[in-house]
C-alpha positions in Angstrom: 21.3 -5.7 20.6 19.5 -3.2 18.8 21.0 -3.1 15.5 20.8 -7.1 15.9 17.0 -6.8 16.6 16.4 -4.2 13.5 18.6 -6.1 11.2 16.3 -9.2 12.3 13.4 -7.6 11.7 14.6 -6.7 7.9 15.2 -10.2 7.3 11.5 -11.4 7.8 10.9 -10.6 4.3 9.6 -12.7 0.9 11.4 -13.9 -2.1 10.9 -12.2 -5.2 7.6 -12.4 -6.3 5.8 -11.1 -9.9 2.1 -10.1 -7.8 1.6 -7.1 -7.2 3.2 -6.1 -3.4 1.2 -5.0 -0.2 2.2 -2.2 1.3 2.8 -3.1 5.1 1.7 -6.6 4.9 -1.2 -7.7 6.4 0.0 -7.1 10.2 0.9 -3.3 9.2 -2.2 -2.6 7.6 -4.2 -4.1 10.6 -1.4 -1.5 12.9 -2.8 1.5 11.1 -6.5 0.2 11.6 -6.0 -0.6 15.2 -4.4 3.2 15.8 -7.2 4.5 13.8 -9.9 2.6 16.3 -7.9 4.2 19.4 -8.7 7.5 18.0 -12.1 7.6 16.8 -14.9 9.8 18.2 -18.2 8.3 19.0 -20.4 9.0 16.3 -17.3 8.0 13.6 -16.9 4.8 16.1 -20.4 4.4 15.6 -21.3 4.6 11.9 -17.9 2.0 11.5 -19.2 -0.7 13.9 -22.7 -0.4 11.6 -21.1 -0.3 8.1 -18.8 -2.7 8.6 -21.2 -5.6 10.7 -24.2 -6.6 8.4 -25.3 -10.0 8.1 -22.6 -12.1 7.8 -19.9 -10.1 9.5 -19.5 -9.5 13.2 -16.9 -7.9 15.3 -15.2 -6.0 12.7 -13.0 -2.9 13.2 -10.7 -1.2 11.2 -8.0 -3.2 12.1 -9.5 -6.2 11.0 -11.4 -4.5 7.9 -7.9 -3.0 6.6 -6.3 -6.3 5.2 -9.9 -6.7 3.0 -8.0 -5.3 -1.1 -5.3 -7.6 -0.7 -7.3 -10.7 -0.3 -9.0 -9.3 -3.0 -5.6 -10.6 -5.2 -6.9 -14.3 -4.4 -9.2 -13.4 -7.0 -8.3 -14.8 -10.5 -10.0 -14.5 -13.9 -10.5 -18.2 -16.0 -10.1 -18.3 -19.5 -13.9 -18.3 -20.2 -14.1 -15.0 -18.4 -15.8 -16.5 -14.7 -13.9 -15.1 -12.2 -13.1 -17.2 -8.7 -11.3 -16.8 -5.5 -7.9 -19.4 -5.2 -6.2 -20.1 -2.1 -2.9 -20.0 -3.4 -1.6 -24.0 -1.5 2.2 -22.6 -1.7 1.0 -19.6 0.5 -1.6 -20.2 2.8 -0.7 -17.9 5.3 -1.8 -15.2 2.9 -5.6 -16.4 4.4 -5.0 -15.5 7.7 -6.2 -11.5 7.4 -9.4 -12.4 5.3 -10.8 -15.3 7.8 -13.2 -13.0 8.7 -14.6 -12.5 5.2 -14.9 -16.5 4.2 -18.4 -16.3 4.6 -20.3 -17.5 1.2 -21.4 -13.7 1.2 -18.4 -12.0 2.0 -16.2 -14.1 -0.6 -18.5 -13.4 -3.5 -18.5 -9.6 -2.0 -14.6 -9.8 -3.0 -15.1 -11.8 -6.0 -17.8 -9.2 -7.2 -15.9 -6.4 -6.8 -13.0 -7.5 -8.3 -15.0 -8.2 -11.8 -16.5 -5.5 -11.8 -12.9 -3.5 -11.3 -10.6 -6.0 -13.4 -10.6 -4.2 -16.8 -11.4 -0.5 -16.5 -7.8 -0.1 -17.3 -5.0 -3.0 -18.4 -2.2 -3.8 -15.8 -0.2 -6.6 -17.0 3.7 -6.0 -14.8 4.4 -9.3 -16.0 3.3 -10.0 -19.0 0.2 -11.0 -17.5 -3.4 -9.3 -17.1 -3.7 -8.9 -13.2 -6.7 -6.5 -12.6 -7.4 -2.9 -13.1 -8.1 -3.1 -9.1 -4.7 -3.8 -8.1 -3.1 -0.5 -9.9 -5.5 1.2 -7.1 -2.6 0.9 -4.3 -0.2 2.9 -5.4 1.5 5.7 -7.5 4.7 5.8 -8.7 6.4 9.7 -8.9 9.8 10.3 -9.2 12.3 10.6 -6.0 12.8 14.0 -8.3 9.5 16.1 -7.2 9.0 17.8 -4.2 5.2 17.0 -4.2 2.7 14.9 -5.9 0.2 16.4 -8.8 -2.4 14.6 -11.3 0.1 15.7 -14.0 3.0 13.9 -13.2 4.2 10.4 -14.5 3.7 7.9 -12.2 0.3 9.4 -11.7 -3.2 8.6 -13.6 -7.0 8.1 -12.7 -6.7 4.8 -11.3 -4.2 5.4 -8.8 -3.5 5.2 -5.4 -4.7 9.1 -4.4 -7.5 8.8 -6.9 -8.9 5.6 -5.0 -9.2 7.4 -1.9 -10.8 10.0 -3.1 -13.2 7.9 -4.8 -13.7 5.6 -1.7 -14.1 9.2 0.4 -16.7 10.5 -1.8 -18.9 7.2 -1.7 -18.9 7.5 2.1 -20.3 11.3 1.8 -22.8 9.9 -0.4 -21.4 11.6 -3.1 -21.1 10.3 -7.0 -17.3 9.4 -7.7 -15.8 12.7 -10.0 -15.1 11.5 -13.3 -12.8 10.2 -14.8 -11.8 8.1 -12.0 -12.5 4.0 -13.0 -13.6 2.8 -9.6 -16.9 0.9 -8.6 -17.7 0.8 -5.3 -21.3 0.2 -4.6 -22.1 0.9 -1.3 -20.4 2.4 1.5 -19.3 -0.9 3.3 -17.1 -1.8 0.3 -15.9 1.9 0.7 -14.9 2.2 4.2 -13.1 -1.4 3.8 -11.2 0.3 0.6 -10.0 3.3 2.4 -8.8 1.9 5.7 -6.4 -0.2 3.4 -5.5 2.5 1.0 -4.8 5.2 3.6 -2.3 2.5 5.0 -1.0 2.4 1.4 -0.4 5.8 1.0 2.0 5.8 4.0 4.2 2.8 3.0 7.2 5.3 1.2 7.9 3.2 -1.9 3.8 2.9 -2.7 3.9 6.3 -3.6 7.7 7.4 -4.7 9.9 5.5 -6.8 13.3 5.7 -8.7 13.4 5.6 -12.5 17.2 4.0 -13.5 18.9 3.3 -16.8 20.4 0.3 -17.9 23.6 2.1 -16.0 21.8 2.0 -12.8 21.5 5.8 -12.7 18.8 7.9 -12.2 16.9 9.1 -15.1 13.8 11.8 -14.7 10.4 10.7 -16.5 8.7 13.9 -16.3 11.8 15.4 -18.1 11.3 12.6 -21.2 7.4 13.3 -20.4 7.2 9.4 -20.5 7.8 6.5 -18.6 9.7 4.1 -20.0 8.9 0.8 -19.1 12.9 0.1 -19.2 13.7 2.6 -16.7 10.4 2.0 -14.5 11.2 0.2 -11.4 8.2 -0.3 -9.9 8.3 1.0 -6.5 11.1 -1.0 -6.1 9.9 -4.0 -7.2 12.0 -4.5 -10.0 15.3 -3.8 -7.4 17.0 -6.7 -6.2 18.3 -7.1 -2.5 21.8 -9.3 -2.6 23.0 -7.9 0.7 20.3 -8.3 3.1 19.8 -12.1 2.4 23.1 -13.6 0.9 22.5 -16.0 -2.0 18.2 -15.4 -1.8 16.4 -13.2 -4.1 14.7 -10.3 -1.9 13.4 -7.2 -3.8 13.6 -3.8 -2.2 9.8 -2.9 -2.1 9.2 -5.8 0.0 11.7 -4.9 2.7 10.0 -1.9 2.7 6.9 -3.9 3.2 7.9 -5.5 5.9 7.2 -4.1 9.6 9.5 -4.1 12.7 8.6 -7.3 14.3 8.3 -6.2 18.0 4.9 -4.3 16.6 2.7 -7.6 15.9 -0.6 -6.7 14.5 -2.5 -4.3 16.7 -1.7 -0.9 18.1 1.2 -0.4 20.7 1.0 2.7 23.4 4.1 4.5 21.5 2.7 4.5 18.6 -1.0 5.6 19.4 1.0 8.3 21.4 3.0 9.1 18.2 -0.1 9.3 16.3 -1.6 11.7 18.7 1.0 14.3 17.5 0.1 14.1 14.1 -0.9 17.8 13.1 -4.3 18.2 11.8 -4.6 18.3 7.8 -5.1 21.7 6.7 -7.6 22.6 4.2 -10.7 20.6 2.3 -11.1 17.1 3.4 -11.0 16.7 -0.5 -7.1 18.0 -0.7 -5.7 15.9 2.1 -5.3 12.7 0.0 -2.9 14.9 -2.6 -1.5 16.6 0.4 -0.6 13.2 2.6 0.6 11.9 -0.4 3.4 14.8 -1.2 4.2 14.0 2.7 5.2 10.5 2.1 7.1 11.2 -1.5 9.1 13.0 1.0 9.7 10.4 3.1 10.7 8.4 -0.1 13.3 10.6 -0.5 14.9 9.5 2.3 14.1 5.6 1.9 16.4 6.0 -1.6 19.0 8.0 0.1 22.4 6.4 -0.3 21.8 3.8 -2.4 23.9 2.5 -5.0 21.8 0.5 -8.2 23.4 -1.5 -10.5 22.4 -3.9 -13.8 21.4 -7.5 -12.2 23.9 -9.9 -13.8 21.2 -13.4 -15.3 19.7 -14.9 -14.5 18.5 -12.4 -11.9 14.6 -12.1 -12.1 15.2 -8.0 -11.4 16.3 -5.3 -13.7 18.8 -3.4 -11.3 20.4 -5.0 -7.5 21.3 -1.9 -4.7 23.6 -1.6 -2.3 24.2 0.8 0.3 26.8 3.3 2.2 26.0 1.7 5.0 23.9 -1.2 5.7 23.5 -0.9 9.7 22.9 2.5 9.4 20.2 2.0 7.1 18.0 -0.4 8.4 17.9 2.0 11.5 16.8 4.7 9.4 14.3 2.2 7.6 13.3 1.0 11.3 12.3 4.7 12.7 10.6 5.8 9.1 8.4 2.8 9.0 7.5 3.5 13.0 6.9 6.9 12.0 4.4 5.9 8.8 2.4 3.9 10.7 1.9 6.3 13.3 0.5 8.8 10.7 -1.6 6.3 8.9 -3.6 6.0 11.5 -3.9 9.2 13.1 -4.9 10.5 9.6 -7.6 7.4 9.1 -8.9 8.2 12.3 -8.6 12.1 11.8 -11.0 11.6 7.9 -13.3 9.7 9.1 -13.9 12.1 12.5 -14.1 14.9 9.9 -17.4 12.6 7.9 -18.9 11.3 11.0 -18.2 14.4 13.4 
């Protein structure tokens, strides 16, 4: 019964899709911010209920602010430079996180900060311009390292760690270091950015990722001191699923994305007691972003482990298909890694902002 349940839980995933992916879904994001609200101390409980409920907002927590950058993709740039946010009609369910932003205000909150973040840097995975924002969820370092460093490919100043130290530093009303790309203007906008982003960071293939050549084997980018965008995979996007699905296109970062679906969308009493036994970062608030982040490239490590790429055969949309040792086995491993994740996402949300707000 359990394998059945996990292998279940894999299938509730989405077809192919060229936007960029969000780590979690909505439902695991709002599972970090609901830990993280268990485990906040007064005055940090405080100074969240008063950033994040001004005028038109009410009621909101971290677990409901923590879905706010991906409905932040509804945002879409016209041809005459306006920008506007689209309810995508083929996927309406993608509106259920940001109800509680649909406020006139709220929306052209989102709409505003995605102008002002669209071209500090060009991001076109498609062929197609899709915002400077949406590079800010994730970093791509090869299964290769041990840990994660600025000077690494799959790293640069608009990525996922550099976000959340930019988002951190606006909420210690501090300027954002240079070079980073990022405007955030106040520290609502902030604290809605980083209880996303530190959910991000703990979704494995969001910060490791497997460079392959047009053999399917691994190649090492920081040996070429490039990235070549043949052998990039991005995060798994570019890997195609045959096995878990038969005859549907899945891609491997969005399995990945995908939660076990006994958790829902809040916090469950094993994992707020998991979370609770999350050691305390060591060192400067400033190198716990760098640090959580080496954390879950190890992690990623494991997320790879015995599988097997391959060329996709047209007229597959992905470069490379996988398949595994050992399926069952597998999604077991995926199920307890992805319990595990959570768990520290929000202990380590809650554990930040106790450290600002002590």
């Amino acid at each position: 019964m359990l394998r059945a349940a996990i292998a279940l839980g894999w299938l509730a995933v989405v077809a192919l899709d060229p936007a960029p992916a969000s780590a979690w879904g909505y439902q695991g994001h709002r599972v970090v911010g609901s830990i993280a609200d268990q485990l906040l101390k007064p005055a940090a409980k405080a100074q969240v209920q008063q950033i994040l409920n001004d005028f038109d907002t009410h009621g909101i927590d971290l677990r409901k602010a923590a879905p706010w950058p991906d409905c932040v993709k509804s945002v879409v740039r016209h041809d005459d430079g306006k920008f506007h946010y689209e309810v995508d009609p083929d996927h309406i369910e993608f509106e259920v996180p940001c109800t509680p932003f649909n406020s006139t205000r709220e929306r052209a909150r989102i709409v505003d900060y995605a102008a002002r973040n669209w071209s500090t840097c060009s991001y076109t995975p498609d062929g197609f311009e899709r915002g400077c924002h949406n590079t800010f969820h994730f970093l791509d370092v090869a299964i290769q390292r041990s840990y994660v460093d600025r000077g690494l490919q799959g790293t640069n100043p608009h990525d996922l760690v550099a976000a959340i130290e930019a988002a951190i530093a606006v909420l210690q009303g501090k300027p954002i270091p240079p070079p980073f790309p990022f405007s955030i203007k106040d520290r609502k906008e902030a604290l809605l950015l980083l209880a996303h982003f530190i959910g991000d960071l703990h979704q494995p293939l969001h910060v490791g990722s497997v460079y392959l050549d047009g053999n399917g084997r691994l190649v090492d980018p920081d040996v070429a001191h490039k990235v070549d965008p043949d052998t990039e995979t991005n995060g798994g996007n570019a890997i195609e699923d045959s096995v878990a699905v038969p005859f549907q296109v899945i891609n491997l970062h969005h399995e990945w994305d995908d939660i076990p679906t006994d958790l829902g969308d809040a916090a469950t009493g094993e994992l707020v007691d998991a979370a609770k036994s999350v050691p305390p970062s060591q060192g400067a608030l400033e190198s716990w972003p760098a640090a959580w982040a080496t954390d879950t490239l190890l992690v990623a490590h494991d997320a790879f482990k015995g599988l097997v790429f391959k060329p996709a055969q047209p007229p597959a949309p992905a470069k490379w298909t996988v398949t595994y040792d050992n399926h069952i086995d597998y999604l077991q491993a995926a199920d307890a890694i992805k319990r595990k994740q959570l768990a520290k996402g929000g202990a380590r949300l809650a554990e930040l902002l106790n450290t600002i707000w002590p």
